[in-house]
C-alpha positions as MATLAB code, in Angstrom:
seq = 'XXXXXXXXXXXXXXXXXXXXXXXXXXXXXXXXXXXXXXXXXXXXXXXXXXXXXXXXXXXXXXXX';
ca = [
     -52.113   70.345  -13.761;
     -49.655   72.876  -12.488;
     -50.126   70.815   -8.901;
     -48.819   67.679  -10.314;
     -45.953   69.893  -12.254;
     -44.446   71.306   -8.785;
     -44.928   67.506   -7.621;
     -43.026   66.010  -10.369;
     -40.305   68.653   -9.625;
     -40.226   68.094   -5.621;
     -39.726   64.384   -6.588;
     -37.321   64.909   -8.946;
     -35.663   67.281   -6.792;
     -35.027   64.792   -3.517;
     -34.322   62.323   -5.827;
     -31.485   63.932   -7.187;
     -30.493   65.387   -3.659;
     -31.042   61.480   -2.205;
     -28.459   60.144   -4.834;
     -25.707   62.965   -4.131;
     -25.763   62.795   -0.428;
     -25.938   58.866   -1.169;
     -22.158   59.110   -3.277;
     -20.739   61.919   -0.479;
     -21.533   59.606    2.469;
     -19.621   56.657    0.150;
     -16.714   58.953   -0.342;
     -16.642   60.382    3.057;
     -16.617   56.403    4.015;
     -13.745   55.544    1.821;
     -11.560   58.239    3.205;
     -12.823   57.452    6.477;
     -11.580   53.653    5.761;
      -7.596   54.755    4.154;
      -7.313   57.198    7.173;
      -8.311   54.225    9.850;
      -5.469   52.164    7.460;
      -2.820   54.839    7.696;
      -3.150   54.976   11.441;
      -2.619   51.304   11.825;
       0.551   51.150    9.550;
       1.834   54.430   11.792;
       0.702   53.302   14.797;
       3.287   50.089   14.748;
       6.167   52.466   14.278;
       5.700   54.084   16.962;
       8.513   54.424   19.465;
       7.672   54.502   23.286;
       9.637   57.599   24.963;
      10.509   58.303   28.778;
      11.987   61.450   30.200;
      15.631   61.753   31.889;
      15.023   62.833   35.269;
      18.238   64.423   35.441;
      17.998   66.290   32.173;
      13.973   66.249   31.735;
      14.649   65.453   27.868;
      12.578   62.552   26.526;
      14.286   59.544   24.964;
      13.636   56.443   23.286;
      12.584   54.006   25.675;
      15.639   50.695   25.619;
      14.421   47.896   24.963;
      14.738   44.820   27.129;
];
């Protein structure tokens, strides 16, 4: 009897551990996704520079 005891509470045991790493990799894969999101929208704004020979200061890049 005391066998299938420390059984039962291995089993229970990676169960519970199975379902919390199960919700951490979901919310580590949510963050993931808004981060990947964020860097899109900034990513667009972006502003290509090039440096002033003369001066060696970097400046916004005219458009043509």
């Amino acid at each position: 009897m005391p066998q299938f005891l420390i059984l039962l509470a291995a089993s229970a045991g990676i169960f519970i551990a199975r379902r919390l790493y199960r919700s951490e990799r979901q919310r580590i894969a949510a963050e993931l996704a808004r981060t990947r999101q964020a860097m899109q929208q900034d990513s667009k704004r972006i502003i290509p520079l090039e440096r002033d020979p003369a001066t060696g200061i970097y400046r916004p890049k005219p458009t043509r």
